[in-house]
N, C-alpha and C positions, 0 to 999 in steps of 0.2 A: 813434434817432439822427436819423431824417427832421425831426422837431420841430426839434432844435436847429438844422439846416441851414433849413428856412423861419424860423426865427427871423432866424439871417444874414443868410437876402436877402431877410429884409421889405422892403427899401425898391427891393427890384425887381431886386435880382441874382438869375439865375433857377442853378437847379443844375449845369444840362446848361454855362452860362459860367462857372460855376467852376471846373469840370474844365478846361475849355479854359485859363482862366488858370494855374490850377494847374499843368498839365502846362508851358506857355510857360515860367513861373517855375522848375522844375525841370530844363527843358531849359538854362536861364540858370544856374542854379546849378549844374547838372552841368560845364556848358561852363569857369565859374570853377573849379571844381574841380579839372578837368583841365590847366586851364593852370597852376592854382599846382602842380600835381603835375609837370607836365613841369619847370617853373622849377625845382622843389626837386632834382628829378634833374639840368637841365642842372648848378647849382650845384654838386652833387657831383662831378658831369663835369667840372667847370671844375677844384674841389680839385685833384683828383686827377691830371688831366693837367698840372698848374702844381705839385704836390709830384714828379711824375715828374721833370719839365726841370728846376726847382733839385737831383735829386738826378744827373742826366746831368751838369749843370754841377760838381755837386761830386765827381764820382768824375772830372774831367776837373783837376779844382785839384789833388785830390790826388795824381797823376802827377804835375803839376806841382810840387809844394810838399813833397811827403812823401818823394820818393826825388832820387837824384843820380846821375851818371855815375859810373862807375869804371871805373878800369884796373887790372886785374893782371898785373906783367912778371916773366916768369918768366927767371931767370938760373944760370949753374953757376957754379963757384967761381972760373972765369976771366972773371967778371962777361960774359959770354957770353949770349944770349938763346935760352932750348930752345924747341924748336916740339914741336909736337906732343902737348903734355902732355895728360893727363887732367887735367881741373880739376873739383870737384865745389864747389858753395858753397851754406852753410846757414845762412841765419840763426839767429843764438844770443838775440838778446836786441832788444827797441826800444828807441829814445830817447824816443819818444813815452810819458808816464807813462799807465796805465791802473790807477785805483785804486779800491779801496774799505774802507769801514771795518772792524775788527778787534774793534767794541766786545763780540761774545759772548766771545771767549774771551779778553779782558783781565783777567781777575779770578778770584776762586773760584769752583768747580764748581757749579752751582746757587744760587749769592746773586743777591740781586736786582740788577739793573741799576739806578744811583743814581741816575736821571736821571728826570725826569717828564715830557718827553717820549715815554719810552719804557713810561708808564704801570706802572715797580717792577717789569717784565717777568722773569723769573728769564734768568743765562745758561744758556751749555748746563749739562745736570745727568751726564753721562759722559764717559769717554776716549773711548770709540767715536766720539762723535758730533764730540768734539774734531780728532779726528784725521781724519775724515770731511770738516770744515769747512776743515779745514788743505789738504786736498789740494785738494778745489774751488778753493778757493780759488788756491794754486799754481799751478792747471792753465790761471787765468785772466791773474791780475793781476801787475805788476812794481810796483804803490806800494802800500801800506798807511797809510791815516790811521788813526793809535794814539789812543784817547781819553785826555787828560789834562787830564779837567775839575775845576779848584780843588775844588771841594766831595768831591769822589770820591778824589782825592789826598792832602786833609788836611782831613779832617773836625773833626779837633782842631787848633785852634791850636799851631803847634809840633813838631807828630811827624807829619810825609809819611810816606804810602808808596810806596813806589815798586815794591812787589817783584812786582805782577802785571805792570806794563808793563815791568820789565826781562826777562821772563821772553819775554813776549812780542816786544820788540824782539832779542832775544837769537836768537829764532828767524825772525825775518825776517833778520834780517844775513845767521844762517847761510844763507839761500836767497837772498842779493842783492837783496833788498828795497829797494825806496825807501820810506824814512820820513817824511810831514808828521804833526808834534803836532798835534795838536786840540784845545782851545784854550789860550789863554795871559791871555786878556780878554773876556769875555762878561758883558756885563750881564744878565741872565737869569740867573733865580733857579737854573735848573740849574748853573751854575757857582758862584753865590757860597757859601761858606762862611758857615753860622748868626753862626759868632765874627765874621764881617771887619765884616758888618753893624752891629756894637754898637757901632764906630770912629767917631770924627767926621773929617769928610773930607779933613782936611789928613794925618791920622795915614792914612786908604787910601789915601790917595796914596803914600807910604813902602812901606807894605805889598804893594800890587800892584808898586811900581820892586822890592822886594826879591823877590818872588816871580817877577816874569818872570826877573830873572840868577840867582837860586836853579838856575830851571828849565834856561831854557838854558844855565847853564854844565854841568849835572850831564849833560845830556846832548850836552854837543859829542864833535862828531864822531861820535856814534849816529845822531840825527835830522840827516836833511837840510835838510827847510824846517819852518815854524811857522805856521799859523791864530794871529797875532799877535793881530788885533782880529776881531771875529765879530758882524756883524750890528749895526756901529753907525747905518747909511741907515736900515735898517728899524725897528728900533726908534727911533729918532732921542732916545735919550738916552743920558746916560754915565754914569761913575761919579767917585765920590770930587768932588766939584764939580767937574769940568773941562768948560771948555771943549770943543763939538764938535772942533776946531782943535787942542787936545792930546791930546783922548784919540784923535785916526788918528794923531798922531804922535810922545809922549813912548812908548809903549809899544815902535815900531819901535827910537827911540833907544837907550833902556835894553836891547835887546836886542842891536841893535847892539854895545854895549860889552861885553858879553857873549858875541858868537861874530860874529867882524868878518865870519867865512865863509858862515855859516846863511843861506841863503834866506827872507824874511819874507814871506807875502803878509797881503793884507787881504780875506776874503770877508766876503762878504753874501746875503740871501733876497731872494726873490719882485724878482728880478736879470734875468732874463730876460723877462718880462711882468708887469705890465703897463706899458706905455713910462713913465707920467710916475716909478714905481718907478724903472727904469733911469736917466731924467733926473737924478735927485737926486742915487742914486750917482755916477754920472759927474760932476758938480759936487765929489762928494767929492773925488775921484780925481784930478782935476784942481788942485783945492786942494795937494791930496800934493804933485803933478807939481813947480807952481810954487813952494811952498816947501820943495823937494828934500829928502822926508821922503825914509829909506832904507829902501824896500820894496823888491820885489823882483814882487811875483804880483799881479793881479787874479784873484780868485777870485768867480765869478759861479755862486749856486746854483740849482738848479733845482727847490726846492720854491715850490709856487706852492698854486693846490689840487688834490687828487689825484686828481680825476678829468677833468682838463683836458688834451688833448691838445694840445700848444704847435703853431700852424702854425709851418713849416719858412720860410716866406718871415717871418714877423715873427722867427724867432729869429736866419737869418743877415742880415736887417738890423741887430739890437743887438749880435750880437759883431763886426761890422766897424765900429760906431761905438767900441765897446771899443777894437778894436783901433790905433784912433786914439790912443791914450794910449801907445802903444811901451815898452806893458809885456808880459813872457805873459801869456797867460789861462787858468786853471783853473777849467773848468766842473766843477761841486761838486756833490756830491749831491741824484745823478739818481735819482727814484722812482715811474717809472710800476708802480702795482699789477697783480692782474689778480684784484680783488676784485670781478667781475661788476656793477661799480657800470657807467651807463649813461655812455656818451664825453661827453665835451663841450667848444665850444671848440675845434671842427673839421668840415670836409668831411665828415669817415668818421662814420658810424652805429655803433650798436651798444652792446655793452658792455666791459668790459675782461676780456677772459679771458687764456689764457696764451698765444694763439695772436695777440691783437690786443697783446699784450703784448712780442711776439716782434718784432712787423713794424716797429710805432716804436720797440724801441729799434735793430734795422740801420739807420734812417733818422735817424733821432737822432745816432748814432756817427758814421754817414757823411758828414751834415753838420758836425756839430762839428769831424772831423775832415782836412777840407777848408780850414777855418781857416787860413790861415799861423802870428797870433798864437797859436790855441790846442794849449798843451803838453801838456796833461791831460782827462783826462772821467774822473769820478770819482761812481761807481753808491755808493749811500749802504749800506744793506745787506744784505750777501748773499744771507741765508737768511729764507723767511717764520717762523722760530721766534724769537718776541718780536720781530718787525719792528716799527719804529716805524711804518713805515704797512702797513697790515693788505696780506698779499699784498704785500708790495712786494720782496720778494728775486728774484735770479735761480734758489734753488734751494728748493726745499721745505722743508716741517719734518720731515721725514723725510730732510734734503741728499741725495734724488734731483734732477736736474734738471730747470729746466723750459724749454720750446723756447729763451722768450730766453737763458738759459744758451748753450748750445746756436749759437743763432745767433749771437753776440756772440763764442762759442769761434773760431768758424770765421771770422770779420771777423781778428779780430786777429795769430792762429794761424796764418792760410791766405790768405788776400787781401792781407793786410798784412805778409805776410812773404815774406822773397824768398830760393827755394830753385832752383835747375838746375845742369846741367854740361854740358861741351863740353872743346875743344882749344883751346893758346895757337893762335896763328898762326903764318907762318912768321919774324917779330919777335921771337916769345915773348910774346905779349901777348892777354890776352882782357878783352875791352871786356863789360860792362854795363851795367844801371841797376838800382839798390837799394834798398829802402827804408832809412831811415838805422838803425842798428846795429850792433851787433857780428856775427861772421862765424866761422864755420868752415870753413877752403879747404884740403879735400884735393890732393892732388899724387899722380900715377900717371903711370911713364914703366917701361914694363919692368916688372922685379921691384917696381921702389923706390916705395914711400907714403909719405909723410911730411905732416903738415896745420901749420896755421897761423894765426892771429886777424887780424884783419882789422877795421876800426870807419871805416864810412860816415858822414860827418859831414855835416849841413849848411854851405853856405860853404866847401867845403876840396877843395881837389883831388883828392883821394881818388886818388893814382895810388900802388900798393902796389906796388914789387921784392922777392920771395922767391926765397932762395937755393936750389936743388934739392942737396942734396946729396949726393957720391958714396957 
């Protein structure tokens, strides 16, 4: 080794001042070293104490925005005010929708999932598991988006079926389910029909007017709202030769004449980030606004790519420019995995397990739902068995649960719902504040019980007289 080093400093570097330089040079690269390493930690620092304060500020809106004053005046039959009562009050249900998709158990036991998206994934293959799904399920959500994609609906020109999704909306009714269809227009191969394809496009034009009143009349009054148009920003084409300009808004119309009642929204992808994505839609949107197409929802989804975690300050900057449009907003399928892929796209390190998988979605919810415009957050789906994104359920494939389950129970369940009791006054009157919903308000005076419903409304006075009777 001595050779190659007098080779080096032939021309008079001696060895004993190489070391010395060496060592200088290393104490200089240590020194940079350290400093990019504090910079990288303060930077985390910064994340993280700046995701804290917008989430302070958001559990401070939602007090604000999420719940309302009430009165309950308690009265006898001589419209009299009692004091004294025992009052007990328990939320039954929110206004706020909390949904997710239904597509495993839309169909037959074990056939494949029609969608390639979902990779031909089979659904569930038993009762057990069905009913296992079912309950999870229950135990979470108040909306259900039902899949009723064209291609999986009526694969043959002419003969729809309908008999898994009535089976299915049959059993959400029975549990007071809020239903959006999914979809009704989607240019994407997953929806279209082999046959619509073979059409020249004046003749798809007919075709899809006939198919959306087809759909929507067969189900009025089942379904509540509709995924009208799906993802036209993003792919930024249409169908049947139409114009961008008709295809947001002949499909609203014709549906329109169809169910004058039906809630119509318009979602879209990769909605949330990155902004000039956002820009474009909101142009759309605005388009709508001005020539008074008749929607009803901005649906803003939140597939982006799946190992991104969205910062909390660029996301409630883009739903407050949304909310510019003074339409609701329904944030749409949310799918943080926890497929041990590495984070990216944020302050936090790491990877995504079940545990990092848990924390963004409380913070996730809890900003979305701090929103004034936002009506909805809607987790795409449930279970990792044939998830369209790997890990991306809240409950196993096994539907044990996993923490975010779990945490998300207790957000909704517990935080978000408003249970206590006490006595009227001596008025007859006990004052709260509620989160908005329906109510169960027991009555206790003596012997006598008797309860009552009750529905905390945004905007409304909310002062309730119940009769105690003798």
């Amino acid at each position: 080794m001595k050779y190659y080093y007098h080779k080096i400093f032939a021309r008079g570097i001696s060895y004993s001042s190489f070391l010395q330089i060496f060592k200088k040079l290393s104490r200089i690269y240590l020194f940079v070293y350290l400093i990019l390493i504090c910079a990288f930690v303060q930077a985390q620092e910064n994340g993280r104490l700046l995701e804290e304060k917008i989430l302070e500020e958001a559990d401070i809106e939602i007090e604000k925005h999420r719940k309302s004053d009430a009165v309950v005046k308690i009265i006898n039959q001589d419209e009299k005010p009692v004091p004294d009562v025992k009052i007990k009050i328990r939320q039954i249900s929110s206004d706020f929708l909390f949904a997710c998709n239904v597509t495993l158990i839309t169909g037959e036991l074990g056939e494949k999932i029609p969608i390639e998206h979902y990779r031909f994934q089979p659904r569930l293959e038993s009762e057990k598991q069905v009913e296992e799904f079912k309950k999870r399920f229950l135990d979470l959500f108040n909306c259900a988006t039902v899949p009723l994609y064209w291609k999986a609906v009526e694969p043959v020109e002419g003969k729809p079926d309908y008999s898994s999704v009535d089976r299915v909306i049959k059993w959400l009714k029975s549990n007071e389910i809020n239903i959006k269809g999914h979809t009704l227009v989607w240019v994407h191969g997953d929806n279209l029909p082999l046959w619509f394809r073979a059409y020249p496009p004046q003749e798809q034009r007919k075709l899809i007017k006939k198919h959306i009143q087809d759909v929507v009349s067969r189900f009025k009054g089942r379904v509540d709202m509709w995924d009208m148009v799906n993802e036209a920003a993003w792919a930024n084409n249409t169908l049947a030769g139409m114009s961008m300009g008709e295809y947001t808004s002949l499909p609203f119309i014709w549906a329109r004449e169809a169910d004058p009642d039906v809630l119509l929204a318009i979602n879209d992808a990769h909605k949330i980030i990155p902004p000039t994505e956002m820009v474009r839609y909101w142009g759309f949107l605005y388009c709508m606004n001005q020539n008074q197409v008749p929607y009803d929802i901005i649906g803003v989804q939140v597939h982006v790519n799946h190992d991104e975690r969205f910062p909390l300050e660029n996301i409630r900057e883009i739903l407050r420019k949304y909310s510019e449009l003074k339409k609701p907003i329904h944030v749409t399928e949310f799918t943080p995995g926890s497929q041990g892929i590495p984070i990216r796209s944020s302050w936090k390190q790491g990877n995504w397990t079940e545990g990092e998988q848990a924390e963004y979605v409380e913070r996730f919810y809890r900003l979305c739902f701090s929103i004034p415009a936002v009506k909805s957050i809607g987790w795409w789906d449930l279970s990792d068995y044939s998830a369209w994104v790997v890990k991306g359920g809240l409950i196993r494939e096994d539907m044990t649960p996993k923490p975010a389950y779990e945490t998300l129970k207790k957000l909704i369940h517990e935080t978000w719902k408003t249970n206590l009791e006490g006595k009227t006054d001596q008025k007859g009157l006990f004052k709260f504040r509620g989160f908005h919903g329906k109510y169960k308000i027991q009555l206790e005076l003596g012997k006598k019980i008797q309860e009552s419903e009750i529905h905390i409304k945004i905007n409304s006075d909310n002062n309730f007289s119940l009769l105690l009777i003798d």
